[in-house]
KEVEX-695035 format. One line per field, with one value per residue (C-alpha): residue number from 1; x, y, z. Coordinates in Angstrom, 3 decimals, always signed. Each point is the difference from the previous one (the first is absolute). Layout:
BEGIN
pos: c(NUM, ...)
east: c(X, ...)
north: c(Y, ...)
up: c(Z, ...)
***
This chain:
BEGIN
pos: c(1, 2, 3, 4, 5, 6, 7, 8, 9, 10, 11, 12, 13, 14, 15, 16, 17, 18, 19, 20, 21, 22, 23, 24, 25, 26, 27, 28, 29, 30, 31, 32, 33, 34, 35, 36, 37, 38, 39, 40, 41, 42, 43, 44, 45, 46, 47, 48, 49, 50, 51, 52, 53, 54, 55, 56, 57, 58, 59, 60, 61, 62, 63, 64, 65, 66, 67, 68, 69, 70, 71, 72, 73, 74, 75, 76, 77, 78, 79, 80, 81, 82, 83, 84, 85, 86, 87, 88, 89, 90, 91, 92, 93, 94, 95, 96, 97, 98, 99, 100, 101, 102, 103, 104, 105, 106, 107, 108, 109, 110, 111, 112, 113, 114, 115, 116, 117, 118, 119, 120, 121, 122, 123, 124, 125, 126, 127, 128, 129, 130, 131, 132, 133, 134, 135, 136, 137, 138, 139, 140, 141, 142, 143, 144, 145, 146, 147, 148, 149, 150, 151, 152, 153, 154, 155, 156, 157, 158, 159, 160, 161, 162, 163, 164, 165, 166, 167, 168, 169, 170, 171, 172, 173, 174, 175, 176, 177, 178, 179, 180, 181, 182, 183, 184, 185, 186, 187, 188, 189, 190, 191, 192, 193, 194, 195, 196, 197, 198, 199, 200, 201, 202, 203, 204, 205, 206, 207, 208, 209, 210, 211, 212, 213, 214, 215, 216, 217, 218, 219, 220, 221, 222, 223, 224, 225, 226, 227, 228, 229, 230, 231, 232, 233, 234, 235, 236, 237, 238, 239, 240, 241, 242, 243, 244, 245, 246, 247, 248, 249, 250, 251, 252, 253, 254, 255, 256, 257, 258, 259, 260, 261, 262, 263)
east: c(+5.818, -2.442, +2.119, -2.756, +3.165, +0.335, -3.424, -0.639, +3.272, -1.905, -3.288, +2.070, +2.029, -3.309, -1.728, +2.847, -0.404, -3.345, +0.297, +2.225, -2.354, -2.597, +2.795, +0.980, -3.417, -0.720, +3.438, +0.161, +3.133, +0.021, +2.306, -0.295, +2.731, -0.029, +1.603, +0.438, -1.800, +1.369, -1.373, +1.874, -2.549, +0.838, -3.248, +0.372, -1.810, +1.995, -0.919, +0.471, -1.076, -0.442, +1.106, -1.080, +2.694, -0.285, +2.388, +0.677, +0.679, +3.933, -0.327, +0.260, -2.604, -2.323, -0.156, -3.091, -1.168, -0.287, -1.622, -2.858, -0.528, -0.394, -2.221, -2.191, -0.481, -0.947, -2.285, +2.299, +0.857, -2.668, +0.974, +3.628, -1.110, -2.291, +3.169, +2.402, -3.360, -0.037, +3.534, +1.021, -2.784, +1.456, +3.266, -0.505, -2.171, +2.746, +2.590, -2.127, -0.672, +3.330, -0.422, +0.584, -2.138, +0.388, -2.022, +0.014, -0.582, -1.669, -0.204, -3.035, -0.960, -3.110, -1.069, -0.541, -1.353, -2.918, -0.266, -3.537, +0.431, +3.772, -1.076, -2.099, +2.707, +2.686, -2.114, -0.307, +3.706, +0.760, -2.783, +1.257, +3.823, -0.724, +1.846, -1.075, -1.141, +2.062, +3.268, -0.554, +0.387, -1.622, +2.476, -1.755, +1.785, -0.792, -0.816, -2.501, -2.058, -0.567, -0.888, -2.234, -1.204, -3.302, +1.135, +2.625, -2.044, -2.257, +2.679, +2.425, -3.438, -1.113, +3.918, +0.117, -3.384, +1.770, +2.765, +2.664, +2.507, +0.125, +3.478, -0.113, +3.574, +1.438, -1.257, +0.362, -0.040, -3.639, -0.976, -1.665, +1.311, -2.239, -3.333, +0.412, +0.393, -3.413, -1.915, +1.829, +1.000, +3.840, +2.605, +3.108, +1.552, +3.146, +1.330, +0.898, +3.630, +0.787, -0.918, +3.301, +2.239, +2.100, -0.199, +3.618, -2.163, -1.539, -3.277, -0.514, -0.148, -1.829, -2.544, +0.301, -0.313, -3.371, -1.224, +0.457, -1.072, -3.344, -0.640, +0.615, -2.279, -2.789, +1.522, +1.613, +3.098, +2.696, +2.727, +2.902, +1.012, +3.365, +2.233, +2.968, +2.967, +0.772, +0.165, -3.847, -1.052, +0.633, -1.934, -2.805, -0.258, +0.132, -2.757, -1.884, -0.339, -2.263, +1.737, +2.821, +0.854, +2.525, +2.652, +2.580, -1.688, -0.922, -0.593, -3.356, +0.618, -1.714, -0.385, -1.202, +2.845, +0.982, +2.019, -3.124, +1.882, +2.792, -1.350)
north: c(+32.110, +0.681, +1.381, +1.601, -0.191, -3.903, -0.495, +1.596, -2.004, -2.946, +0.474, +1.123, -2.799, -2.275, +1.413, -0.621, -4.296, +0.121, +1.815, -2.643, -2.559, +1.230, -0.160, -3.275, -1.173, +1.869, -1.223, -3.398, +1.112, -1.676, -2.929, -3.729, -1.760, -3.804, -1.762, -3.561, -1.569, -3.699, -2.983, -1.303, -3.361, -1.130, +2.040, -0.780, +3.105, +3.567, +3.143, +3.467, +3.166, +3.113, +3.198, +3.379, +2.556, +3.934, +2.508, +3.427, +2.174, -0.742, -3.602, -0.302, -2.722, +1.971, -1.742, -2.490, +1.299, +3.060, +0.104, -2.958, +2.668, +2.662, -2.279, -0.961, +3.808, +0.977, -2.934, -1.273, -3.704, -1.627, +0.666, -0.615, -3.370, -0.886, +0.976, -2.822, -2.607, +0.552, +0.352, -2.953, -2.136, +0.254, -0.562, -2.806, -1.674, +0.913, -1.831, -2.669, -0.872, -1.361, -3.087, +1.637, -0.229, +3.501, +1.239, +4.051, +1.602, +2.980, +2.835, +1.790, +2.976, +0.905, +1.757, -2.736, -1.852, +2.944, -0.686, -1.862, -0.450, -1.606, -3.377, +0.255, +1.525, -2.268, -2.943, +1.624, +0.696, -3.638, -0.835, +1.955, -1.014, -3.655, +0.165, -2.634, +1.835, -1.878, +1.405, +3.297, +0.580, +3.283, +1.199, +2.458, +1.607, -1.454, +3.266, +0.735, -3.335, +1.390, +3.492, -0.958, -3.460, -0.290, +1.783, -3.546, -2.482, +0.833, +0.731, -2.935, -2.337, +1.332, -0.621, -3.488, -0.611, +0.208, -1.923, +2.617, -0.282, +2.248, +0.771, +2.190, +2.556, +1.363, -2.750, +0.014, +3.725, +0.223, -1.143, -2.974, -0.924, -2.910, +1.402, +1.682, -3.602, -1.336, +2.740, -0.129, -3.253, +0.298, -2.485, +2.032, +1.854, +2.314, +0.250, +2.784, +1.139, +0.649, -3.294, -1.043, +3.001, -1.493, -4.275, +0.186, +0.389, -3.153, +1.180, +2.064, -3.614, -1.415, +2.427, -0.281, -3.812, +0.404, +2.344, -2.524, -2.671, +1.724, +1.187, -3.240, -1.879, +2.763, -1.497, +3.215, +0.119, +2.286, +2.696, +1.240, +2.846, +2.951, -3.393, +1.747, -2.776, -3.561, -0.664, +0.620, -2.831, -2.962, +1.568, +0.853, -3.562, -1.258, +2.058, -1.241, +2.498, -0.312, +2.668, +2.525, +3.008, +2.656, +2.433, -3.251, -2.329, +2.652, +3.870, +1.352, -0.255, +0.502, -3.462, -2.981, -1.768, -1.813, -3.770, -2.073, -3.269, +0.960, -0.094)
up: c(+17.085, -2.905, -2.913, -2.921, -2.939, +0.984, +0.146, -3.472, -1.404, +1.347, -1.913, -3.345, +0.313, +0.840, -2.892, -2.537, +1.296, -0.874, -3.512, -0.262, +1.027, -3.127, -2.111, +0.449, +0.003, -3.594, -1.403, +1.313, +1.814, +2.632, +0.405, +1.940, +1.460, +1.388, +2.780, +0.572, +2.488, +1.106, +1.160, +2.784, -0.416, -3.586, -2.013, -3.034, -1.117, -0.139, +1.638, -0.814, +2.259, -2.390, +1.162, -1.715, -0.681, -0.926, -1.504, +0.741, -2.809, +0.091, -0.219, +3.797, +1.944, +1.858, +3.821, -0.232, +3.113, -1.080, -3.192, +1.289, +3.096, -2.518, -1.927, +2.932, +0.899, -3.617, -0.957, -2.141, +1.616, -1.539, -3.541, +0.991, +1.027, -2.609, -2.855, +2.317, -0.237, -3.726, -1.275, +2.643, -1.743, -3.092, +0.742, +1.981, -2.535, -2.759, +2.450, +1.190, -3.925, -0.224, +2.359, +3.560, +2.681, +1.666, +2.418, +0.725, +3.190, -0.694, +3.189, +0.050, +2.486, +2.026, -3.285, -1.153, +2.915, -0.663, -3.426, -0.615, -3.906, +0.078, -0.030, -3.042, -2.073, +1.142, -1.185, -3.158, -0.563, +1.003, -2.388, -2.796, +0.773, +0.677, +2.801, +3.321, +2.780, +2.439, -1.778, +2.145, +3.759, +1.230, +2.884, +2.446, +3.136, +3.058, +1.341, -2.564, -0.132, +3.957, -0.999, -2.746, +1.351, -1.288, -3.585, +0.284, +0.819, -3.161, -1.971, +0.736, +0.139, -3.924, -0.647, +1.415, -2.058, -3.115, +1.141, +0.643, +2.950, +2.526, +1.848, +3.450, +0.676, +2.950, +1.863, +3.905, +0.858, +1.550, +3.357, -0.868, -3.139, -0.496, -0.162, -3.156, -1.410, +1.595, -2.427, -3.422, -2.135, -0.224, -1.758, +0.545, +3.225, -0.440, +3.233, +1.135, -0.465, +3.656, +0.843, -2.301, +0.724, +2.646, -0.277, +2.268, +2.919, +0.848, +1.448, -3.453, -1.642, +2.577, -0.185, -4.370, +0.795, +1.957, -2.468, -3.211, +1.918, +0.813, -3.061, -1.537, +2.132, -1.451, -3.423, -0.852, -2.131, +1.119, -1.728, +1.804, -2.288, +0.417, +0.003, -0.281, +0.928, -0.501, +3.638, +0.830, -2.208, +1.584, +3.411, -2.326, -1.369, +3.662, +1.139, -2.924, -2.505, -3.135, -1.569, -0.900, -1.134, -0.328, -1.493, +0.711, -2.255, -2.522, -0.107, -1.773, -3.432, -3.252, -1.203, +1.428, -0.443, +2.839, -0.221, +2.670, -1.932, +2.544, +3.002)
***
């Protein structure tokens, strides 16, 4: 039933996210938190994915989901994901100065994907920073590479050009999975989560096993990420995973300061 007093609570509350948004983007007040992601293989190099973070008023995180919607509907994503490109850049190059070779997966929406000048100014700021190219993966949801195919394919192409990686989430979901990967020149596939939800039952991991194993024949590497126990690890190295991730190896956190020496 249409209520009017939610529906105006709705667009108040919608409007105060995206004054928000300006804020943050005015006063640099946004904030980026990292999360291990492990090589199952023995890589020697260390990956990071960056995820962006905004407060409310009262300190309080403001659901990502939210604010990036509220982005997306006031033409704000772009600038949103142009302020992660940059202030990731420089981080990374700061971190990377000191002897580690970290690689950050950077997730990018179909803002982006429309974006025709975003190539040019990321080879500038990896120009001006001196940071490689191939020290950033550009994550884009599965479901928006197929919404926006043709946008992709130039995009990840142009990306690929300058030596960039390019990482693919939510993998799995569509009806033909595959096809996506015929058009656009992907390193990295993040699998989807319920693909990994439920590795007791053993047609889940024979269906994960067929999965990696496909995708690794197209010379894919994989990531399992939401690995949130001990006891999915050893199925996950069976099956032949390149890659983990998850709140049991490490939370989001504002450093990149995970032990890889360890593993």
């Amino acid at each position: 039933v249409f209520n009017p007093l939610e529906e105006l609570e709705h667009m108040a509350n919608r409007g105060n996210i995206i004054a928000q948004i300006r804020h943050a983007l005015e006063t640099d007040a946004f904030k980026l938190e990292f999360q291990p992601v492990i090589s199952l293989r023995g890589d020697s190099a260390e990956h990071y994915e960056a995820f962006l973070r905004l407060l409310n008023n009262q300190g309080e995180e403001i659901p990502p989901t939210e604010f990036q919607s509220a982005a997306q509907e006031s033409g704000l994503a772009m600038d949103i994901e142009r302020w992660l490109i940059s202030r990731s850049v420089t981080l990374l190059a700061q971190h990377r100065s000191k002897g580690a070779d970290t690689r950050l997966i950077l997730n990018l929406s179909s803002a982006s994907l429309q974006d025709p000048e975003i190539v040019k100014w990321i080879s500038a700021l990896l120009k001006e920073t001196r940071l490689p190219a191939d020290a950033l993966i550009f994550q884009f949801n599965d479901a928006d590479a197929n919404n926006y195919l043709k946008h992709a394919k130039v995009l990840t192409e142009s990306l690929q050009s300058i030596h960039a990686r390019i990482s693919l989430s939510n993998f799995g979901g569509a009806l033909n999975p595959y096809a996506v990967l015929k058009h656009l020149p992907v390193d990295y596939v993040k699998i989807d989560e319920s693909f990994s939800s439920d590795l007791n039952n053993p047609d889940n991991v024979e269906q994960l096993k067929e999965m990696i194993a496909t995708l690794h024949n197209q010379g894919k590497l994989t990531i399992v990420s939401n690995v949130d126990s001990a006891i999915m690890m050893p199925t996950l190295w069976q099956a032949g995973v390149n890659y983990i991730q998850g709140n049991y190896l490490q939370p989001p956190s504002d450093s990149m300061n995970y032990s890889f020496s360890h593993e």
